[in-house]
N, C-alpha and C positions, 0 to 999 in steps of 0.2 A: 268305578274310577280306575284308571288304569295301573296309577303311581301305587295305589293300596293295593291291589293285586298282587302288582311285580313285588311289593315289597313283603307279602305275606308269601310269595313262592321264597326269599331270599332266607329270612328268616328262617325258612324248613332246615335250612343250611348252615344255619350260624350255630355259634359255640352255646356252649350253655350258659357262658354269660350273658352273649345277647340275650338268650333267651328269660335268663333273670330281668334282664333291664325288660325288656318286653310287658312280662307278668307282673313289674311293679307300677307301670304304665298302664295297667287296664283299665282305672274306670272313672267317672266323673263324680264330682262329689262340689256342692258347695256352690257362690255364685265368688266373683274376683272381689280381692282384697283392694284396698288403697291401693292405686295403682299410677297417682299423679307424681308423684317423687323426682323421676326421673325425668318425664318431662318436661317437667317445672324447671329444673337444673340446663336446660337445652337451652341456651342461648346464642343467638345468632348476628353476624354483620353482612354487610354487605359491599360488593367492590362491583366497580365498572368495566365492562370489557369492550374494545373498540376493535372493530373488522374491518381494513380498507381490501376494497373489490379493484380491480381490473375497470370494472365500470356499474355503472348505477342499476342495470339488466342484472347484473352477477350480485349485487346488494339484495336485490326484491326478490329474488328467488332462492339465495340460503336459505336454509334452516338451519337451527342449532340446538341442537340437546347435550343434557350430560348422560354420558354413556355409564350401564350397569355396571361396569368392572373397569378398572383400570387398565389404560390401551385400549377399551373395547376386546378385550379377549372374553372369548364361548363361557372360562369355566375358569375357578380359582384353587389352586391345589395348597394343602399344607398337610401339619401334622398336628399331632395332639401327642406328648410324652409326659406321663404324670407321674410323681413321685421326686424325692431325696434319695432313697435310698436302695439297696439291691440292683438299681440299674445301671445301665454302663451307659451312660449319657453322651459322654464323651466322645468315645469309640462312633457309637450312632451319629452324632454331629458333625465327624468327620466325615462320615459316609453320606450324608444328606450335603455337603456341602459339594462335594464330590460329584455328586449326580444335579447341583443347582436350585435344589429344593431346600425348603425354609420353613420353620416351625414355632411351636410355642410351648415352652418348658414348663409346664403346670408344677408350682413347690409348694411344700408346705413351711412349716415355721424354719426357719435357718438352723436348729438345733434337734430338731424333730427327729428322732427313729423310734419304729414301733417296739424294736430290743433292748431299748434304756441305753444306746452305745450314744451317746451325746458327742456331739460336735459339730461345728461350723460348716456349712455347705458355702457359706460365700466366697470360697478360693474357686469352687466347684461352677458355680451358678457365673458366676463371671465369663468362665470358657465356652458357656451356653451362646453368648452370644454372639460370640462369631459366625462370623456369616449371613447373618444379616434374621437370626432369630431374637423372641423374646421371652419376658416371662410373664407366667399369667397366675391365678389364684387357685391353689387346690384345698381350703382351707387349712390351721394352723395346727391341727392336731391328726388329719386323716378318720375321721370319725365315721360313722353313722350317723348324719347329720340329722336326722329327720328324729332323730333319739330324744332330740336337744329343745328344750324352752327357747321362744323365741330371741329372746336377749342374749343365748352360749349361740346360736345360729349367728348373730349379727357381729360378735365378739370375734367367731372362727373367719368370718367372710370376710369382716375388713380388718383383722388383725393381720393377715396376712398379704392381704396389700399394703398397707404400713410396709411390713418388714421387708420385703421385696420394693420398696420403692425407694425405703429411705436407705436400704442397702445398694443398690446399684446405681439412684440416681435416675431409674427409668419410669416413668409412670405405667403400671399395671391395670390393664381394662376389660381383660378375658377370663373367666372362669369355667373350672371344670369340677364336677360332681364326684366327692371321693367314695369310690365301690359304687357307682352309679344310684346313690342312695336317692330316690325319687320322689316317691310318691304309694309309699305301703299303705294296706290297707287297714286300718277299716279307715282312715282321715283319706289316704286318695287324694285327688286332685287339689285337695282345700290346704294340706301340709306341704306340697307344690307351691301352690302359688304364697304361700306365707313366705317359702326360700326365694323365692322372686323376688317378692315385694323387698326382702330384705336385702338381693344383691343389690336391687338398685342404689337402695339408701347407703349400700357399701359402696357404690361409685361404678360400679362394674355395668357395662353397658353389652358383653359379649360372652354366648356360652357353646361351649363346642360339646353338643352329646347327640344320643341317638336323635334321629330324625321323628322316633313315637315321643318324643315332651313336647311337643307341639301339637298333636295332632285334637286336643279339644280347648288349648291353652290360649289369650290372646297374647302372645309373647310380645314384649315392650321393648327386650333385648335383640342385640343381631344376632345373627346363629348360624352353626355352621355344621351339619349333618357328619357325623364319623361314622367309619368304614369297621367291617371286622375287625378286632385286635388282633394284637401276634399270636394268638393260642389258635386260631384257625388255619386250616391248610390254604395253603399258595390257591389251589383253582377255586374256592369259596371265598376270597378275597380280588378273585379277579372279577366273578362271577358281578360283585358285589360292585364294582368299580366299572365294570362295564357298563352295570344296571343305571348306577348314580350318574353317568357320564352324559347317555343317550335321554335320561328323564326330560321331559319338560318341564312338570313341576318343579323340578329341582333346579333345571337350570333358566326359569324366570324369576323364583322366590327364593330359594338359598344354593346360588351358583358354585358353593365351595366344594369344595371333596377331600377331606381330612383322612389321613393318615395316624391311625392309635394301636395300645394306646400306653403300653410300655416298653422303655426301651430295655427288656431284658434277651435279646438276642446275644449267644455264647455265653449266657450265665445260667446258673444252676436250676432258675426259674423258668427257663425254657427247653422245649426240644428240638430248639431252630438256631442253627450259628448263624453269622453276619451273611454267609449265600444267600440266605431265606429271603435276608435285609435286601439284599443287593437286586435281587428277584423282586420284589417290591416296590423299589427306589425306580430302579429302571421302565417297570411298567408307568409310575406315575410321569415320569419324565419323557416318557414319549406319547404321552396324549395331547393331541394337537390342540393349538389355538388354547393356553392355558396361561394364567397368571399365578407365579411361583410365589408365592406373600407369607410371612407369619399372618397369628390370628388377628395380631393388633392391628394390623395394616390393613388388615379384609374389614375390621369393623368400623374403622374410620370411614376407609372409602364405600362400605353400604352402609352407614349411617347417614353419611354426606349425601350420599344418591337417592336416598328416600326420604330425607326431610329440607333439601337443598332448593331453590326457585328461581328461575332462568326466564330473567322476562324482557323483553323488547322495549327500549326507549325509544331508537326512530331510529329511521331511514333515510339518509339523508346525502343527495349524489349516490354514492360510490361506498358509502359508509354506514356500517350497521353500530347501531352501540346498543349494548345487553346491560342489565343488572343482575347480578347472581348475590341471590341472599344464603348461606350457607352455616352450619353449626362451627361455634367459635374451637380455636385449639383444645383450653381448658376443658372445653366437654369433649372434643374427642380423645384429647391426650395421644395424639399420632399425628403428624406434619403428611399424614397422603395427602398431595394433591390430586384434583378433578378432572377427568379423561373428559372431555365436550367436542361433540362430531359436527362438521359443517359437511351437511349433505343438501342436495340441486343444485352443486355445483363443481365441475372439475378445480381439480386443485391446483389447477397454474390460474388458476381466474381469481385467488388467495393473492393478497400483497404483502400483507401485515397482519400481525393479530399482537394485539397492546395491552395490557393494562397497568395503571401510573403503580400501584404498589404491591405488585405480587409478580414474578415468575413465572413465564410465558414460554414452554418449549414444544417444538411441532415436531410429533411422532414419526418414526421410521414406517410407520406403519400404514401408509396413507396411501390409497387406492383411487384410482381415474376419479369418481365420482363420491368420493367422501374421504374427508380430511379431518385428522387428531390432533389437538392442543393439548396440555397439561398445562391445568391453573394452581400454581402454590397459593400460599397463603397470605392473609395480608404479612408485610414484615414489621404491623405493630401486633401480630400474634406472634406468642412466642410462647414456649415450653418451658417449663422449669430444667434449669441446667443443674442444681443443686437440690435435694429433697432431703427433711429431715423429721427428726420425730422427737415429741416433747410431752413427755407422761408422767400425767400426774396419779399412781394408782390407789394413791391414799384419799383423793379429792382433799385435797388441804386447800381451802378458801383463804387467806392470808394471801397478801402481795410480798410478802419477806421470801428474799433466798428464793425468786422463781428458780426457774433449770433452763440452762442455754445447751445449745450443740455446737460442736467443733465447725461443721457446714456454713451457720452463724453467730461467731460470737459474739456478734454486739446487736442482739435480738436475746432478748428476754421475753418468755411467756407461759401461760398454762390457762386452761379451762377448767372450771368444778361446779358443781351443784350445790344452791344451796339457797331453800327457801323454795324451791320448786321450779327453780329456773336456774338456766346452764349462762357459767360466765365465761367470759375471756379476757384476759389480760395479756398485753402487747407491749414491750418498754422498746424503745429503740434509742441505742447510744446516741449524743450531742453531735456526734462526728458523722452521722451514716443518715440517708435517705431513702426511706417507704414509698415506694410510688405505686398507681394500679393496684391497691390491696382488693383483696376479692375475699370473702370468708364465706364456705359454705358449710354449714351445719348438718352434721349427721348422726342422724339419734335411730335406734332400733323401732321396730312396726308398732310398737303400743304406746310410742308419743310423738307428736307433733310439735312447729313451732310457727310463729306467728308469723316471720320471714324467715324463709330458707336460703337465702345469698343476702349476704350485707357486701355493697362495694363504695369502695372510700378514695380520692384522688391523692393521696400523703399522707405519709406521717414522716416528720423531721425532730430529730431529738424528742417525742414526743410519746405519751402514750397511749396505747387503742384499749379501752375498755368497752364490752359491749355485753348486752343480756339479752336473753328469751327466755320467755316465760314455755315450763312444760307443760304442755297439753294434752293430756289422758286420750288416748283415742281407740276405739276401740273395745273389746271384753277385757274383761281381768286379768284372763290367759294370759296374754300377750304380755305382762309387766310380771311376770314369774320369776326371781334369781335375780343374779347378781347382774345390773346393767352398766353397759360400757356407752360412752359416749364423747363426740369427737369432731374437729372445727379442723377442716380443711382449708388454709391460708394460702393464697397466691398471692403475688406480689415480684415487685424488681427490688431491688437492692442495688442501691447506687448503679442502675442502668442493667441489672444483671439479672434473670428471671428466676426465683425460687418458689420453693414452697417448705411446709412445716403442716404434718400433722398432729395437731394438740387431740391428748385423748386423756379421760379420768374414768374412775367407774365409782358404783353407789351397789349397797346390798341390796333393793330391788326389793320385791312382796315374798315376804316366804310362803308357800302355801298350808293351807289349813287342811282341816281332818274330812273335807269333803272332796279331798283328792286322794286317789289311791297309793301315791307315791311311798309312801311310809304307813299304809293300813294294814298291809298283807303280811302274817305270816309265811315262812319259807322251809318246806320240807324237801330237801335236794341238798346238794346235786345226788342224782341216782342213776347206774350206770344204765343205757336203755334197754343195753341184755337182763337185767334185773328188775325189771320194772313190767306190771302186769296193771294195767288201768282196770281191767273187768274186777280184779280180784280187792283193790283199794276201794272198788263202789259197794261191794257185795260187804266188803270188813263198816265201810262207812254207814248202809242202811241195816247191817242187823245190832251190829255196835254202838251207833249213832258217834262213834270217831275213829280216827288211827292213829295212834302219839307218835308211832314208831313205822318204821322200815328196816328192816331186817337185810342184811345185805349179802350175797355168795360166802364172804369169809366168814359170818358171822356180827359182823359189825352191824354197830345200828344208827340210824338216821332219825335228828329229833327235829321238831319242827324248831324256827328262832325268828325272832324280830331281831326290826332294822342290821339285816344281812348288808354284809358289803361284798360281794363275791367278785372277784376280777377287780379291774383295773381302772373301768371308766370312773369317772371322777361324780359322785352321786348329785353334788350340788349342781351340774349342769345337766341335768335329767329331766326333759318333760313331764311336771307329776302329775300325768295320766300316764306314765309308765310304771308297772311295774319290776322292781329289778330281779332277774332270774341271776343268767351268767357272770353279765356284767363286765363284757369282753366281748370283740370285734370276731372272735374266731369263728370258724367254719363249720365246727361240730360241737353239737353241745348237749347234755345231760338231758335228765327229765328234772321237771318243778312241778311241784304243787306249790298253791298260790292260798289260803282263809284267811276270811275275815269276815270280823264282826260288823256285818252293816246295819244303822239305824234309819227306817225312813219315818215320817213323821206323821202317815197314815198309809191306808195300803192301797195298793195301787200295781199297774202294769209297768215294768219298765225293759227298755231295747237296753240288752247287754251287747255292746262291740269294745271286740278284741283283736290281738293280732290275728289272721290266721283261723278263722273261726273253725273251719269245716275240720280243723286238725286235736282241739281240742276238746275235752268232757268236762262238764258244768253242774252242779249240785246244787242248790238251791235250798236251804233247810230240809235237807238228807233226801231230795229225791232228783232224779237223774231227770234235766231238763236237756230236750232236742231242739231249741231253737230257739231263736236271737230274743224273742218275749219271755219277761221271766214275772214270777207275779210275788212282791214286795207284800209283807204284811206288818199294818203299825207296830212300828218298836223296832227291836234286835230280828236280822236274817240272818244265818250263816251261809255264806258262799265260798263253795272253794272251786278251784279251777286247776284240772290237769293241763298241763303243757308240755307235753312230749318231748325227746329230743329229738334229733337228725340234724342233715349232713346242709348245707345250706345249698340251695337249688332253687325250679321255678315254686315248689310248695312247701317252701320251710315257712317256719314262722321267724319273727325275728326272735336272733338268739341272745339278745344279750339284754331283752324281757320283756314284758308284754305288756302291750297295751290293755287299758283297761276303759271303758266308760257305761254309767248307769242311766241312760239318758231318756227321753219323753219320746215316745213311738213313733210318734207323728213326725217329729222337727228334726231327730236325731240331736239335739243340744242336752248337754249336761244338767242334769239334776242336782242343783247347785243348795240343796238342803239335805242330801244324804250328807251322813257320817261315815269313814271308815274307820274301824279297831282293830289293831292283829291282838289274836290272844292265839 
């Protein structure tokens, strides 16, 4: 195929970050998760559109389609800038605005830096949007997301559409993958698709990364292929935009061509001042036949154009009338209107083109033999002008003392669990009117609810109380940690369009001694110039242990239970992780990993870990080569070296390893082992 070719010569070419994203992208694993969510959420209307011809010849022989792109342009250019902090956003925006080009400012939590320097980005994020950009999700903490139990995954993805929505007032529908954390291995494609499954249920409908997360994925999401970042030279970047430009693949199935993927040009993080910029901006602004859009805008209008339906009522004289059935605002959350062609026919042979409640304007763009309209929206859709947020983090079940927002203060409400189902409570002052309520429920991938949209025609002085019951869905896995959950409200107010996201959260399943998370002893950190693995196996099979590590100064190294090393926070940890560093950084130590494991007869079982080929495996004192390890009833001891290094295409993840004891055959978890650190 042509498209994988060009794209495996480009690749030879790209930074070494690609090439990380690449190698985290290599291999399949798994069949897809719940994948109806979003779907379900896609609701649609329908409007009428009327054609008067020249004459009833010029009727019968239009046709009419909705065009790929808006205008009907070849190809749609943006950008992708991720991050709060170290970059110069700013600066960059001027210069994108400057050359015509429009983007989408991926943030994380409003308060968020990786240096503990706390402060407000919302003065910041505000100035993003001039020009005709917006904002999108990078989640709340900048993580290694794939680190995380499903429920800290679903916390970080729509916590931070909350705070970017109800800060700006704009609805957030794009997401971007922080350090392009993907899909490592030994889970692969299956801990992919579990961050899927969960944007959707976050409301995100659009994710702009490399063009390899699709390539064995059924993606539910619109998507937008990004280009080299700025750490690559100028002609590897052209190289690369030439490639994406001419594709066909790419320009019948993801026409975009993004621009990433930080804006640290003239800061200390790069070796490229604003020229570089300018060298760049200029290339993409002189690619003919292109459509200059944020991401939010590209995903409305290719959502629209692939699930939208253009159908012919009749023909009648002189006049055509169509019905276009199309996804309603609230699922796009973007006002793009529909580019629709009228072709076999010149365009003076065009009188009119109508419809009673939408927005009707004929393009600059119209050529002898085919003619452009843009279709708005009905104008009883409409967008929230107002967005707020209303959190309950205690789950306090009591209607005493709800919490209101400044946005609404004569709306009282909050959601909590209790009894196994998620409530909501709604008061609305005597003086003010609820009209069009729409609530749609968003709970993380390990439960379900019975109806995902409840819509209601008023509430007047009155109050909305409503229930769902929680529905376990799924393995066990899945309801791990502390879970967050949250009732996305739309509604008018007194004629006015808002919204309110109610959220509460619950302690969730702790996990048990059949997960590694807290089994493992930890002898580390150890510097890697001091560390000799041959000479730890040789101490461990004549010894039968090593308490100690002896270190260049002298110092010594003992083993320790429930280590906390680094930063990340241990309650939102996968426990099939276990913790080495414990920290996002780029280089890290050596660890040794024991523990006492009990199985309950003996038996064969698949050891997968981070990283296999990098680490050595013991086994009650003898040196196992390969992923089979053989379990005898009772007490094994296992320990596991996990080297350090630098992070590249064959690090292991550093901030700790994965672990599982699973059945040969299935690859699923052996859910009656025990682990023990002693």
């Amino acid at each position: 195929m042509r498209y994988s070719r060009n794209l495996g010569k480009l690749e030879q070419r790209f930074s070494a970050l690609l090439f990380l994203a690449v190698a985290l992208l290599g291999s399949a694993f798994g069949s897809s998760r719940l994948n109806a969510w979003a779907g379900e959420l896609h609701h649609q209307y329908t409007q009428q559109i009327t054609i008067d011809f020249r004459d009833p010849e010029a009727a019968q022989k239009a046709v009419v389609a909705i065009a790929p792109l808006f205008n009907d342009h070849r190809r749609a250019v943006s950008c992708r800038w991720d991050d709060n902090w170290t970059s110069d956003n700013e600066t960059t925006r001027d210069l994108m605005e400057e050359y015509g080009i429009r983007g989408t400012w991926y943030l994380n939590d409003r308060s968020f830096s990786p240096d503990t320097k706390r402060g407000d980005y919302l003065p910041v994020a505000k100035t993003l949007l001039k020009g005709g950009n917006s904002v999108g999700g990078h989640s709340l903490t900048h993580p290694y997301l794939t680190y995380f139990h499903s429920n800290r995954m679903f916390a970080e993805m729509l916590g931070v559409r909350i705070v970017w929505e109800a800060a700006l007032d704009r609805p957030v529908t794009s997401y971007a993958y922080s350090f392009i954390d993907l899909r490592p291995e030994p889970e692969g494609k299956a801990v992919l698709q579990r961050s899927l499954d969960t944007l959707q249920r976050a409301g995100y409908h659009h994710i702009a990364e490399y063009i390899n997360l699709i390539d064995d994925i059924e993606l539910k999401h619109e998507f937008s292929p990004i280009m080299p970042p700025e750490n690559n030279d100028f002609d590897v970047f052209k190289e690369a935009i030439n490639w994406a430009y001419h594709d066909q693949r790419l320009t019948q199935e993801f026409p975009m061509i993004t621009n990433s993927m930080h804006a640290w040009y003239g800061t200390a993080r790069l070796q490229y001042g604003y020229d570089e910029l300018r060298k760049r901006l200029e290339l993409l602004s002189g690619l003919d036949d292109v459509w200059h859009c944020n991401q939010n805008q590209y995903a409305a209008y290719r959502r629209q154009y692939r699930h939208a339906k253009l159908t012919p009522i009749e023909r009648t004289g002189s006049t055509l009338r169509l019905r276009l059935t199309r996804p309603t605002l609230l699922d796009l959350n973007d006002e793009m209107p529909l580019t629709l062609a009228i072709s076999g026919v010149q365009s003076d042979a065009i009188k009119r083109v109508y419809c009673p409640d939408a927005a009707v304007d004929m393009s600059d763009r119209q050529t002898h033999r085919r003619s452009l309209f843009h279709l708005g929206h009905s104008r009883h859709q409409k967008l929230p002008s107002k967005i707020a947020h209303l959190a309950n983090p205690g789950n306090k079940t009591g209607e005493e003392d709800l919490p209101t927002d400044p946005d609404f203060p004569a709306l009282r409400g909050a959601i909590s669990v209790n009894e196994e189902s998620l409530h909501l409570s709604l008061r609305c002052d005597e003086s003010q009117f609820l009209s069009d309520i729409r609530v749609v429920w968003r709970v993380p991938i390990g439960w379900g609810v019975e109806t995902m949209i409840h819509e209601q025609e008023g509430l007047d002085g009155e109050s909305l109380r409503l229930s769902q019951p929680l529905i376990p869905i799924g393995e066990r896995g899945s309801r791990w940690g502390q879970t967050h959950f949250a009732a996305q409200v739309d509604f008018q107010w007194n004629g006015q369009p808002g919204r309110i996201h109610f959220t509460c959260q619950t302690p969730g399943e702790k996990p048990d001694d059949s997960l590694p998370l807290n089994g493992f002893a930890i002898l580390g950190p150890i510097p890697n110039d001091q560390w000799d693995t041959a000479e730890f196996v040789q101490m461990m099979q004549q010894d039968g242990d090593c308490e100690r590590w002896t270190l260049a100064d002298g110092s010594e190294v003992h083993w320790r239970i429930d280590s906390r090393d680094g930063y990340v926070n241990h309650q939102w940890l996968n426990p099939e992780y276990v913790r080495t560093m414990g920290t996002w950084d780029h280089y890290s130590p050596t660890y040794v990993m024991r523990s006492e494991v009990y199985s309950p007869f003996a038996r064969k079982a698949r050891l997968l870990t981070s990283h296999a080929a990098l680490r050595s495996v013991l086994v009650n004192g003898q040196l196992v080569d390969s992923e089979t390890v053989n379990l005898k009833a009772g007490k094994n001891q296992i320990v596991l070296v996990y080297p350090g290094s630098a992070l590249s295409v064959e690090t292991q993840r550093l901030a700790g390893c994965f672990v599982r004891l699973a059945d040969p055959e299935t690859g699923q978890r052996w859910e009656d082992i025990r682990y023990h650190a002693f």
